[in-house]
C-alpha positions as CSV (number, residue, x, y, z in Angstrom):
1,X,-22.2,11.8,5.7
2,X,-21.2,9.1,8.1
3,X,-24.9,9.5,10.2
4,X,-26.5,8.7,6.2
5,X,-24.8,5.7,5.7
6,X,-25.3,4.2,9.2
7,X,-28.8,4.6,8.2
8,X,-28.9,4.3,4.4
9,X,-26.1,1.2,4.2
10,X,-27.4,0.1,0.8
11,X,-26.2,3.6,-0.8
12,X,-23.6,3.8,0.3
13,X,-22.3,-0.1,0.0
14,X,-21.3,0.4,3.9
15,X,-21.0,-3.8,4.2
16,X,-18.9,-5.9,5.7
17,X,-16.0,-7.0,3.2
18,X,-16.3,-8.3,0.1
19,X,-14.1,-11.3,-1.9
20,X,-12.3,-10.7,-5.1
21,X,-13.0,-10.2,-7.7
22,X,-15.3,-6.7,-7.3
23,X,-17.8,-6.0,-10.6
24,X,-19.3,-2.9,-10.5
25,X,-23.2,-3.5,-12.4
26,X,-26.1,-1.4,-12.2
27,X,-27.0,-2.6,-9.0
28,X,-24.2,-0.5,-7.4
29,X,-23.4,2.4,-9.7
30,X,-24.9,5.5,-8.2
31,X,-25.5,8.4,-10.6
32,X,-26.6,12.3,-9.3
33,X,-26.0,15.8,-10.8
34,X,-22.6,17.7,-10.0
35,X,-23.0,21.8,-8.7
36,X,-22.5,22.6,-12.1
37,X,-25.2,19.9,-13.7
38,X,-27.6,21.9,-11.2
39,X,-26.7,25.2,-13.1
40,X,-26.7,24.0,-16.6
41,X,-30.0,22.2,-15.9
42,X,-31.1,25.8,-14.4
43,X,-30.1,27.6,-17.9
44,X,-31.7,25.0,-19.7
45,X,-34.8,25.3,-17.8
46,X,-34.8,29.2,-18.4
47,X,-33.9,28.6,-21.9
48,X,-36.4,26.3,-22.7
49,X,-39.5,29.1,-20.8
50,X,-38.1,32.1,-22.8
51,X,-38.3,29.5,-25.9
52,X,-41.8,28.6,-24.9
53,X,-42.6,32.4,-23.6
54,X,-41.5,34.0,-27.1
55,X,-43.0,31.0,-29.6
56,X,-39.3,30.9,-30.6
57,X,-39.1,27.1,-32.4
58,X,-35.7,27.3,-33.0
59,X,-34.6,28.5,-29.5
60,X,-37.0,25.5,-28.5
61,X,-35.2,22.8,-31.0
62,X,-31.7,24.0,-29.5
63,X,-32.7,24.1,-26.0
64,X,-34.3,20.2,-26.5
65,X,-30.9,19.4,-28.2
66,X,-28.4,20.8,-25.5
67,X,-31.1,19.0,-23.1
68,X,-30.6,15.6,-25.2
69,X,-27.0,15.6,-25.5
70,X,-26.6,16.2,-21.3
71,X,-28.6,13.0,-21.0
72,X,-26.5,11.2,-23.1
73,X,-23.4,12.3,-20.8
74,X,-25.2,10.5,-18.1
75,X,-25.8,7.3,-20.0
76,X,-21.6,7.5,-20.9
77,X,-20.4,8.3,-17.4
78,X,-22.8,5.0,-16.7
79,X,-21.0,3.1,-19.0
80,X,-17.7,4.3,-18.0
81,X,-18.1,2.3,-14.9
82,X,-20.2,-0.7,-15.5
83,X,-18.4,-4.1,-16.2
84,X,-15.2,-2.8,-14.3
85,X,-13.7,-5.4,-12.3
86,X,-11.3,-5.2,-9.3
87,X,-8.8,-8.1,-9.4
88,X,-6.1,-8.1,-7.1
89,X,-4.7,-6.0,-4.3
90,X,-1.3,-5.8,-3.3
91,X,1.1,-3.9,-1.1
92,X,4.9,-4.5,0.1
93,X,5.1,-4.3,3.8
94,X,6.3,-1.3,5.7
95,X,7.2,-0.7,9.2
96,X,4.4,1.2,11.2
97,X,4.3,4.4,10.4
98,X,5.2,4.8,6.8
99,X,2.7,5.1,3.6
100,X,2.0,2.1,2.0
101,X,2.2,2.1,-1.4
102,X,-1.4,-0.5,-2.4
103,X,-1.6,-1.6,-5.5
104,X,-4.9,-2.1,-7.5
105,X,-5.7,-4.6,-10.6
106,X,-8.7,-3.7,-12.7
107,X,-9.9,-5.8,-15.4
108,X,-11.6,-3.1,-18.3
109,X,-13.4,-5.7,-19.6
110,X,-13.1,-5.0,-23.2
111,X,-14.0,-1.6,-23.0
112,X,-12.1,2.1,-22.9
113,X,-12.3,3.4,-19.7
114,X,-11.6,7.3,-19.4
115,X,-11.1,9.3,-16.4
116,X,-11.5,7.3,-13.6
117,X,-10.7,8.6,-10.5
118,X,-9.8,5.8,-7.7
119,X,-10.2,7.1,-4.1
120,X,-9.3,5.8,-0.5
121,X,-8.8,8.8,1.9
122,X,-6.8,11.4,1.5
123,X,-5.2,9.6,-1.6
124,X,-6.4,9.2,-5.0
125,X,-5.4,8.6,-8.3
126,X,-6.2,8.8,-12.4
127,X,-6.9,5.9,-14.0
128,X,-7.4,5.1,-17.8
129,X,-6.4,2.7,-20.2
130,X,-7.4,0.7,-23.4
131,X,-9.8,-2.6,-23.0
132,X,-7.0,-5.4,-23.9
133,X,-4.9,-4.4,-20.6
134,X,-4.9,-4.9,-17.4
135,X,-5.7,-1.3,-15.4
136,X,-3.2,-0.5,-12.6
137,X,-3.8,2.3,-9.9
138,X,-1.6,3.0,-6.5
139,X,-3.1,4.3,-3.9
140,X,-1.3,5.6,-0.5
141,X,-2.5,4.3,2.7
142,X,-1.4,5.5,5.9
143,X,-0.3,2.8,9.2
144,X,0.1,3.3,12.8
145,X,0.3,0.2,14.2
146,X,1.7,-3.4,13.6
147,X,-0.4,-6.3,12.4
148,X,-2.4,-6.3,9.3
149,X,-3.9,-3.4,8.3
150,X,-7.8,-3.6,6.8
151,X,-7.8,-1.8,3.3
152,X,-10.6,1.2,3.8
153,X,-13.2,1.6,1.5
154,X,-12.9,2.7,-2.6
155,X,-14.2,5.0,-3.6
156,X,-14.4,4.6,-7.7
157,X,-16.1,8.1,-9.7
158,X,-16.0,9.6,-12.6
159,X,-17.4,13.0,-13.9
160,X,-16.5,12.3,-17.4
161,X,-17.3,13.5,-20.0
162,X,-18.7,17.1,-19.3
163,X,-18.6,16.9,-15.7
164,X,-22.7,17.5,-15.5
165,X,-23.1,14.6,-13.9
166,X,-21.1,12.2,-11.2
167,X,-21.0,8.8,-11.3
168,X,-19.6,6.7,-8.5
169,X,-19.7,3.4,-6.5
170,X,-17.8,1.6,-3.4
171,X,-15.5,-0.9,-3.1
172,X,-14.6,-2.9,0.0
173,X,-12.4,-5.9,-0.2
174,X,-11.7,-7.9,2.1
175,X,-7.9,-7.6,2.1
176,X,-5.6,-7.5,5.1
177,X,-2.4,-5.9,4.7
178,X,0.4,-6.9,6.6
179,X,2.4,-4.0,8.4
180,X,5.6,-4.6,10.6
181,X,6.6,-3.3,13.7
182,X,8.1,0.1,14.2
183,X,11.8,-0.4,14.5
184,X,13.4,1.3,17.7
185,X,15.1,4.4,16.8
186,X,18.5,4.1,18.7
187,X,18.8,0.6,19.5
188,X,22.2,-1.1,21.5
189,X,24.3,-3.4,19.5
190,X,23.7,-6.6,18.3
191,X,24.0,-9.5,21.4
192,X,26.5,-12.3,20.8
193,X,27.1,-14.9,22.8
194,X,29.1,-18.0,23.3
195,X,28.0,-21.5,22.7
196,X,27.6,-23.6,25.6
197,X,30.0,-26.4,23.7
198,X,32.7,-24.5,22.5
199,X,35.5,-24.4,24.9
200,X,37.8,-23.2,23.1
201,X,38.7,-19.4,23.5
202,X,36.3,-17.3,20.9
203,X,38.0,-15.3,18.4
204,X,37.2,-11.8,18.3
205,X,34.6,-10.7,15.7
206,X,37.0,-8.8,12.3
207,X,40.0,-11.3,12.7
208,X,38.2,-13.6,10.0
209,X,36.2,-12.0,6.3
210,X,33.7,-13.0,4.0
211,X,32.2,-11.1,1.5
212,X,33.1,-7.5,0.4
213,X,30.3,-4.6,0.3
214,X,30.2,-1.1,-0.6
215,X,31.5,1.5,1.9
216,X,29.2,3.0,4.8
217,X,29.8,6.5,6.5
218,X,30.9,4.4,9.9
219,X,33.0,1.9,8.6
220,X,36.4,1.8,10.0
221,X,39.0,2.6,8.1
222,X,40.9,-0.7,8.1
223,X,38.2,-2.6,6.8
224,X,38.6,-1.0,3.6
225,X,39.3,-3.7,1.0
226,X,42.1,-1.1,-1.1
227,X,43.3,-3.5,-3.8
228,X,39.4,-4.5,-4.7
229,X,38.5,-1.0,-4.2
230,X,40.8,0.2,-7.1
231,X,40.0,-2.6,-9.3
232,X,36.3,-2.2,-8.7
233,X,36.7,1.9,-9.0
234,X,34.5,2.4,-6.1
235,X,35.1,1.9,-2.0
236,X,34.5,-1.5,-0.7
237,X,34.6,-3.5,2.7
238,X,35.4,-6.7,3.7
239,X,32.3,-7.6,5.7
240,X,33.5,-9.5,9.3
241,X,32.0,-13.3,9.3
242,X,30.4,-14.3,12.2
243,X,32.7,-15.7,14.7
244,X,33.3,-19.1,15.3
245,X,31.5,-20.5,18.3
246,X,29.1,-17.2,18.4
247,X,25.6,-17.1,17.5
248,X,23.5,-14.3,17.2
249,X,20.0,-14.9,19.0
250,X,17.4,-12.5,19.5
251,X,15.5,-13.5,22.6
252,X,12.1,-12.2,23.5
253,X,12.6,-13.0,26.8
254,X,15.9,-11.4,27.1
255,X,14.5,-8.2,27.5
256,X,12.0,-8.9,30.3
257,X,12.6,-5.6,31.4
258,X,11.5,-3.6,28.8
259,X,7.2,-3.6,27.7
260,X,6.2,-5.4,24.9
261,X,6.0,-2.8,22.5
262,X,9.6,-1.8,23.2
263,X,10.8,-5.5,22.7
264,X,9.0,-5.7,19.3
265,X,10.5,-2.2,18.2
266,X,14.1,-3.3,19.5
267,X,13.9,-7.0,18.0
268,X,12.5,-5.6,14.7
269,X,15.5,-2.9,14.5
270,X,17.9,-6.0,15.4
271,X,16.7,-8.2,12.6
272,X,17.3,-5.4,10.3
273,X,21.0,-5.2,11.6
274,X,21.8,-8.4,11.6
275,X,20.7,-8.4,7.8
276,X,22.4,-5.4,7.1
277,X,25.8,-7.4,8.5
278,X,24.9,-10.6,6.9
279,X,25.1,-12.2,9.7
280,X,23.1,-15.3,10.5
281,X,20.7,-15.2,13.4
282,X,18.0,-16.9,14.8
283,X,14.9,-15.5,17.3
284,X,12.8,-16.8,19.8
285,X,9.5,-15.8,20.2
286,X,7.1,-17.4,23.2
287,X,6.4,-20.6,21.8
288,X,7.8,-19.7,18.1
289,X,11.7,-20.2,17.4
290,X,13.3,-19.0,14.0
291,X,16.3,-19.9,12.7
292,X,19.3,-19.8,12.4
293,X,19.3,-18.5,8.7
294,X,19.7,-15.7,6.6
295,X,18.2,-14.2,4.0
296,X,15.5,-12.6,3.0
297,X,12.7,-14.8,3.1
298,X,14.1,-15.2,6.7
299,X,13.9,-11.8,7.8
300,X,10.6,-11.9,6.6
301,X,9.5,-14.5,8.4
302,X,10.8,-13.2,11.8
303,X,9.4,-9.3,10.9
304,X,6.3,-10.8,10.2
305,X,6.3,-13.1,13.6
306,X,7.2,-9.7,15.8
307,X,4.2,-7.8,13.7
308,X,1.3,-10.7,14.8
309,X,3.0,-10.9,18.0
């Protein structure tokens, strides 16, 4: 399959990427008979010679109707995909590794669509809907590595309605997706330090609260909020401000020891902390410095600097 469309790109719509929106015309609809077209078209055939063989004008008259009526399926699984229009593509980001979850726009263009079957290895998915809406399909891609991720080609097909015959064309947008770093597994604790003008003693992190959040498995006992816990008829915490004259900074260069993958993975699982606690943060990147905020637009920001990194 790959060797034909290195050599046969036009069939295949094996092109560089294309912008949205994607309309699928005759140009690019590709139509051919299924395994089982091949044997109905077969049993027609022998239909149709015993009709002829035998002078049988009814045989004849059913065999020429059958014959019509699987031409016509053709002509309907053709019109099931011309006029279809991709729109927009969008995905949440997820840390290396895990599916993304892509999601698909089609416009129907004021016409029932039945059966579609939307296709981007190994996923796929059904897709139908009535001409006045928007069409919506989810497709799972897989990611290994940080950075954006190029959308592989769509596959769009349909054997509807009697299966006889299949209809199908490509789709390649040109769509990056952006995918974070993986975070590391078993990371140290967040680093504080002291700023360089405060000279007064720091105060140990806990002595001071903010907020209260629900209980976690490792919370301490004694930062159980007891009083708000009753009232609230669930376990909740009183999360530990950040101390003043500390600031949480997550240094690339900090970890000059470790290979730049590993500093990615252990940044990216520090951000994630550092949200987790609320507290506020900044990083600095080689020639890029974030911060201090919090938030998540922040953490965005920064798990999208660590991913181009």
């Amino acid at each position: 399959m790959e060797q034909a469309e290195r050599r046969l790109p036009a069939l295949t719509r094996l092109r560089r990427g294309e912008s949205l929106p994607i309309v699928l015309n005759r140009r690019r609809i590709y139509v051919l008979p299924t395994l089982f077209g091949l044997v109905f078209g077969g049993m027609l055939l022998v239909m149709a010679l015993g009709a002829l063989n035998y002078n049988n004008n009814p045989a004849l008259l059913l065999t020429s109707l059958i014959a019509a009526i699987a031409v016509l399926s053709m002509l309907v699984g053709f019109r099931n995909l011309d006029g279809l229009a991709l729109r927009s593509v969008r995905a949440v980001p997820v840390h290396a590794g895990e599916p993304m979850q892509v999601e698909l726009t089609f416009d129907a263009a004021s016409r029932w669509r039945e059966s579609l079957r939307i296709e981007a290895r190994p996923a796929a998915t059904l897709l139908r809907g009535r001409s006045d809406e928007a069409l919506k399909a989810r497709i799972e891609v897989a990611t290994t590595r940080r950075g954006y991720l190029a959308l592989p080609r769509i596959r769009v097909w349909t054997s509807w309605p009697y299966g006889l015959f299949r209809c199908w064309s490509w789709l390649n947008p040109q769509t990056q997706l952006l995918v974070f770093a993986r975070a590391e597994a078993q990371a140290p604790p967040l680093p504080l330090r002291t700023r360089a003008s405060d000279s007064g003693r720091p105060q140990a992190q806990g002595e001071e609260f903010g907020a209260l959040r629900e209980y976690r498995v490792n919370d301490p006992l004694r930062l159980i909020a007891w009083k708000a816990s009753a009232r609230h008829d669930r376990l909740l915490v009183r999360e530990p401000e950040m101390p003043l004259g500390h600031e949480l900074v997550l240094d690339f260069d900090g970890l000059g020891a470790l290979d730049l993958e590993t500093r990615v993975s252990r940044l990216t699982r520090w951000v994630l902390m550092a949200e987790e606690s609320r507290l506020r943060y900044s990083l600095h990147l080689p020639q890029v410095q974030i911060g201090p905020d919090l938030g998540s637009a922040h953490a965005y920001r920064c798990l999208r600097e660590l991913a181009l990194l």
